[in-house]
C-alpha positions in Angstrom: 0.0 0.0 0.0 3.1 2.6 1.1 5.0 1.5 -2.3 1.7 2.2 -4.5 1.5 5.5 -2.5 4.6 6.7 -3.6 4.5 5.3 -7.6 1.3 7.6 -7.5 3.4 10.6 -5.6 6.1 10.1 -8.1 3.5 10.4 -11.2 2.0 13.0 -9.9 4.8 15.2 -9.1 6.4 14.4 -12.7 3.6 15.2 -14.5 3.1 18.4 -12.5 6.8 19.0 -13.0 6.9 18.6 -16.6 4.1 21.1 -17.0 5.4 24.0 -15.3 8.6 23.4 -16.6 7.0 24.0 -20.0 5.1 27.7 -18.1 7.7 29.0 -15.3 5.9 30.4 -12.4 8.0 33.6 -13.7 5.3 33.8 -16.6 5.9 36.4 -18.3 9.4 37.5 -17.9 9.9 39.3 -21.1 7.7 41.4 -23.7 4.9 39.6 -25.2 3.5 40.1 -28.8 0.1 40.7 -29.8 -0.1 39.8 -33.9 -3.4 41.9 -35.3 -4.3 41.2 -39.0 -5.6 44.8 -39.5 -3.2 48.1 -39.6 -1.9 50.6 -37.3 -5.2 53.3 -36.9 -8.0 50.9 -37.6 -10.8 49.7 -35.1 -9.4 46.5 -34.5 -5.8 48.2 -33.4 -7.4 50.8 -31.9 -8.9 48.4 -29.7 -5.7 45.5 -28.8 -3.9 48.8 -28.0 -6.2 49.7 -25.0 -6.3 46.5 -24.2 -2.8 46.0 -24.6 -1.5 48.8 -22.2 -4.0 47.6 -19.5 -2.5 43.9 -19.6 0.8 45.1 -19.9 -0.1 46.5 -16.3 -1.3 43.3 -14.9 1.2 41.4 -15.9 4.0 43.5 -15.5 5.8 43.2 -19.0 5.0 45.3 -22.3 2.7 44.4 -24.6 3.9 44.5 -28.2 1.4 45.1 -31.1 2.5 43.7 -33.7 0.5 44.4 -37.7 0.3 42.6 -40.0 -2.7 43.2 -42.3 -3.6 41.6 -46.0 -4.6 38.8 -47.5 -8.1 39.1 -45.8 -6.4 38.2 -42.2 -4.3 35.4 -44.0 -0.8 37.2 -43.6 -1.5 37.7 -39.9 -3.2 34.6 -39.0 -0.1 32.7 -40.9 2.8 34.3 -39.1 0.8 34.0 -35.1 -0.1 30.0 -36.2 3.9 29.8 -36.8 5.2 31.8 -33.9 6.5 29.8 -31.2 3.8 28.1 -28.9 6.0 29.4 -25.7 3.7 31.8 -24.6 4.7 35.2 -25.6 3.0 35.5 -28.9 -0.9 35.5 -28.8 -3.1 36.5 -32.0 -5.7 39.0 -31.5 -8.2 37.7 -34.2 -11.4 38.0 -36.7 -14.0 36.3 -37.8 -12.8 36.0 -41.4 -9.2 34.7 -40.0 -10.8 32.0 -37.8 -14.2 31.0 -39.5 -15.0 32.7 -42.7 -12.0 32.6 -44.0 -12.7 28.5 -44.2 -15.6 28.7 -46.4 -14.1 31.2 -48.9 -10.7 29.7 -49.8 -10.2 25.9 -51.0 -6.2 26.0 -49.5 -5.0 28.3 -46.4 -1.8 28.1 -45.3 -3.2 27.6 -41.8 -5.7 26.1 -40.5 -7.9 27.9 -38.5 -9.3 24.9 -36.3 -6.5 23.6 -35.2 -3.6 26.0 -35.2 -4.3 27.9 -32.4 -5.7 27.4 -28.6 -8.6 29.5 -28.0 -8.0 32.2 -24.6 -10.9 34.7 -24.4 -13.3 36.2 -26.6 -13.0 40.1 -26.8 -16.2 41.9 -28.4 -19.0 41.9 -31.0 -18.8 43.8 -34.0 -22.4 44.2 -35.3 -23.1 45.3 -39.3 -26.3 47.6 -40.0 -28.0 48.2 -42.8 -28.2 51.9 -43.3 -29.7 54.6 -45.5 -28.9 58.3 -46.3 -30.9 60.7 -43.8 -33.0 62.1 -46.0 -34.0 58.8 -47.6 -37.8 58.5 -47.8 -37.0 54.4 -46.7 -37.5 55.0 -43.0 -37.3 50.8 -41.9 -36.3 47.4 -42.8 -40.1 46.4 -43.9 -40.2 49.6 -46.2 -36.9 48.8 -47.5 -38.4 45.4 -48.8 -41.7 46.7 -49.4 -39.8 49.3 -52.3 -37.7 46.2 -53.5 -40.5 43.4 -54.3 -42.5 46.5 -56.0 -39.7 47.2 -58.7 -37.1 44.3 -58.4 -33.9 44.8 -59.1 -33.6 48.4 -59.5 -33.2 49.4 -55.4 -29.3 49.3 -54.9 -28.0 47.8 -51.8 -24.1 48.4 -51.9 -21.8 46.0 -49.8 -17.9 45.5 -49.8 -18.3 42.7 -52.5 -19.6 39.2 -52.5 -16.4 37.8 -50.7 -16.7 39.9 -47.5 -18.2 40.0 -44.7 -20.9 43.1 -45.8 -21.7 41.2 -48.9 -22.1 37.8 -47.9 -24.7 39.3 -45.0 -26.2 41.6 -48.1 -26.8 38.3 -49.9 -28.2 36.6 -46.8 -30.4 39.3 -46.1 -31.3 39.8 -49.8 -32.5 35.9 -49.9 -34.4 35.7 -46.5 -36.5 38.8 -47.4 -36.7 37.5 -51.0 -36.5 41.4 -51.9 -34.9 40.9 -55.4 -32.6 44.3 -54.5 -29.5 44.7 -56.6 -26.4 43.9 -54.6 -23.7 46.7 -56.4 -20.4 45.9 -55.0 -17.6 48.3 -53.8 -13.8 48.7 -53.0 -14.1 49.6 -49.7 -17.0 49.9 -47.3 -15.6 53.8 -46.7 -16.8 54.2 -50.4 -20.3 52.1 -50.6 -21.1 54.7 -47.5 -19.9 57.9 -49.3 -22.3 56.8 -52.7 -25.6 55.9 -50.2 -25.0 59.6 -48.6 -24.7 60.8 -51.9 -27.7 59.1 -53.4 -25.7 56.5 -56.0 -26.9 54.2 -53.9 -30.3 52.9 -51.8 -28.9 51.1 -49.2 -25.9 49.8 -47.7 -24.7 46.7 -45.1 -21.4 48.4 -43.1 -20.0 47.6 -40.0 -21.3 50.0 -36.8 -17.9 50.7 -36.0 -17.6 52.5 -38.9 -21.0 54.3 -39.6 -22.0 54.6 -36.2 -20.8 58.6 -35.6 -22.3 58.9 -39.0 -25.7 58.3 -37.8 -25.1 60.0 -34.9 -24.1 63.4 -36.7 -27.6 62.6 -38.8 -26.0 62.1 -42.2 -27.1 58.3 -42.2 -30.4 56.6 -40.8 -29.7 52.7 -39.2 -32.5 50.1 -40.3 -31.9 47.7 -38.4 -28.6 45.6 -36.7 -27.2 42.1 -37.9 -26.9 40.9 -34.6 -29.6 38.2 -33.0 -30.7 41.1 -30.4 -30.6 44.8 -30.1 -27.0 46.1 -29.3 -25.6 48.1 -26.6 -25.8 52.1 -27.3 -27.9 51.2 -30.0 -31.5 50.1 -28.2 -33.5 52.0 -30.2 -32.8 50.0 -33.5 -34.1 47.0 -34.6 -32.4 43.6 -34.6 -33.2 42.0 -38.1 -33.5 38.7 -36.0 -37.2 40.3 -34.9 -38.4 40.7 -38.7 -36.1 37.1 -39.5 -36.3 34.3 -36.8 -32.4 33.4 -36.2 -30.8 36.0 -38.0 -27.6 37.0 -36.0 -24.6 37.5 -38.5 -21.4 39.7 -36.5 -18.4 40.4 -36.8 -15.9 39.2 -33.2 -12.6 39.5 -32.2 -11.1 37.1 -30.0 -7.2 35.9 -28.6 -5.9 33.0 -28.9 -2.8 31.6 -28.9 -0.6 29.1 -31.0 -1.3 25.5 -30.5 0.8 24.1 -28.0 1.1 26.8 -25.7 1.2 25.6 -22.2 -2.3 25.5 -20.2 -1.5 27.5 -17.4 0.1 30.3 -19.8 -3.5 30.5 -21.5 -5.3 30.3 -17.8 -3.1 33.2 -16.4 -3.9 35.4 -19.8 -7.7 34.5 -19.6 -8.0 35.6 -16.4 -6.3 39.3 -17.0 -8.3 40.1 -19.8 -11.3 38.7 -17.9 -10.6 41.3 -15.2 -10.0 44.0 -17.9 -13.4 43.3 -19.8 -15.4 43.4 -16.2 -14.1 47.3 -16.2 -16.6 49.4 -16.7 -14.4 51.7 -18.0 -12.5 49.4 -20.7 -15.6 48.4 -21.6 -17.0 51.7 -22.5 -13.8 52.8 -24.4 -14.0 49.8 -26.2 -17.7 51.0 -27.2 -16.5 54.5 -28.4 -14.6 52.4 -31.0 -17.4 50.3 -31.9 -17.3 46.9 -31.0 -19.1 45.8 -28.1 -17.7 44.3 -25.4 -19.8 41.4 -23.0 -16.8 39.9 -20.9 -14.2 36.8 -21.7 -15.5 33.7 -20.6 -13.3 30.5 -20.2 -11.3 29.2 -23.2 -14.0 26.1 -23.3 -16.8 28.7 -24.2 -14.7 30.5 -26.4 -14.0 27.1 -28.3 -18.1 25.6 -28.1 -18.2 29.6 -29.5 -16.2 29.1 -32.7 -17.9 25.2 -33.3 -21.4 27.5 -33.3 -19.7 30.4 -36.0 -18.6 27.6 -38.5 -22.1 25.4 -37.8 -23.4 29.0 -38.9 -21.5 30.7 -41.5 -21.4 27.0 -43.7 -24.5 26.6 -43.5 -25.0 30.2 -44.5 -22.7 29.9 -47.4 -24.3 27.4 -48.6 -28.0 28.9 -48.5 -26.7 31.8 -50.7 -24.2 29.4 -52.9 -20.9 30.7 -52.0 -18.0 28.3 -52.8 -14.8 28.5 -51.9 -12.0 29.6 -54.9 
């Protein structure tokens, strides 16, 4: 009985040994990096920086943002999946580099499913469909009303049919069955500019970046992607209460490459955790766009993704989008 007492001692104590040797207590004890698929300025940085500055607080070591942007989050996602899985390089990430991205390209040099270990999720980033001020189309059902009167001739612009906006323009364009013209462009800064300036009916853009537009009264919100009405925005409409289900938004979340020891991804869930709980972080986070609802454990962050992929293939799919 005292030998089998001290076998099972001995495993124990090795198995715990070999798995703080792979995280020093120490953890961190030099600058870690924060890879962001989007450039220095935009929403996303604008939001891993605040973040960043208040982690590098709790953990006492900097906080290194480090961009990367193109290849629709490819060029980003590639370089954190290859980074050493020692705990100092973490990815702040999108829904296009780890779910989207799957059903729109045959080959990725990374797979977004297995390549990295899932820490916290970060914040919503809802999409709207929007139209000029002025516009006489003052809601979603008079939007689709106009549409199934004259099809095809009411324009609803969108980033193309490979993005984000235009894949939800297509979804929303097949559920209402409202026949409206999808017209595709560059940039979502552009569709915007052409609905203010009447080339355009409609548009599907992200909140972050029309929100202050609406506010200043040069753009009129329909109604939100998201499956229920979002913070700061309670007066609008979720299109989930005109279409059962609906809830198409963008997220950013951290994870980490695969490999990296467990207690190295505990320690860093439970900083930004605390961070997210701020009432203060939260609402700075807000003034950028995104909305931010708390971490959660790495396990809900990873039943989180297995929902986005259940969703956006089966989305795909309704609206015939194959990957190329």
């Amino acid at each position: 009985m005292k030998r089998r007492t001290l076998i099972q001692a001995a495993v124990v104590a090795t198995a715990s040994g070999s798995l703080w040797a792979q995280a020093p207590a120490a953890w961190p004890d030099k600058p870690i990096k924060m890879v962001l698929s989007q450039p220095a300025g935009s929403g996303p940085d604008n939001v891993v920086r605040l973040l960043g500055d208040r982690l590098a607080k709790g953990l006492g070591q900097a906080i290194v943002i480090d961009n990367k942007p193109g290849g629709q989050n490819i060029i980003g996602a590639q370089a954190a999946a290859r980074s050493p899985a020692d705990g100092y390089t973490f990815y702040f990430a999108t829904t296009a580099a780890l779910v989207t991205n799957s059903y729109l390209f045959k080959t990725m040099p990374y797979n977004p499913q297995k390549d990295f270990a899932p820490v916290a999720f970060i914040a919503k980033s809802p999409f709207a469909v929007l139209v000029k001020a002025e516009s006489p189309i003052a809601s979603m059902q008079d939007l689709i009303a106009r549409s199934k009167a004259a099809p095809g001739t009411l324009s609803l612009a969108n980033e193309g049919p490979r993005t984000f906006g235009g894949i939800i323009a297509r979804l929303i364009n097949a559920r209402t069955k409202m026949e409206a013209n999808l017209v595709s462009y560059a940039s979502v800064g552009v569709s915007v500019q052409d609905v203010m300036g009447g080339h355009a009916d409609a548009v599907v853009a992200d909140v972050a970046s029309t929100g202050q537009l609406v506010r200043q009264g040069r753009l009129r919100m329909l109604a939100v992607t998201a499956g229920k009405r979002i913070a700061g925005w309670e007066q609008i409409p979720a299109l989930s209460e005109l279409l059962p289900g609906f809830d198409m938004v963008g997220w950013f979340a951290v994870v980490a490459p695969v490999g990296t020891p467990q207690p190295v991804l505990a320690k860093m869930n439970r900083e930004i955790n605390v961070l997210l709980a701020e009432r203060d972080v939260k609402d700075r986070i807000l003034t950028v766009g995104p909305i931010a609802e708390g971490g959660g454990s790495p396990e809900q962050l990873a039943a989180f993704l297995q929902e986005e992929h259940q969703r956006w293939a089966q989305a795909t799919k309704e609206i015939g989008l194959l990957p190329e």
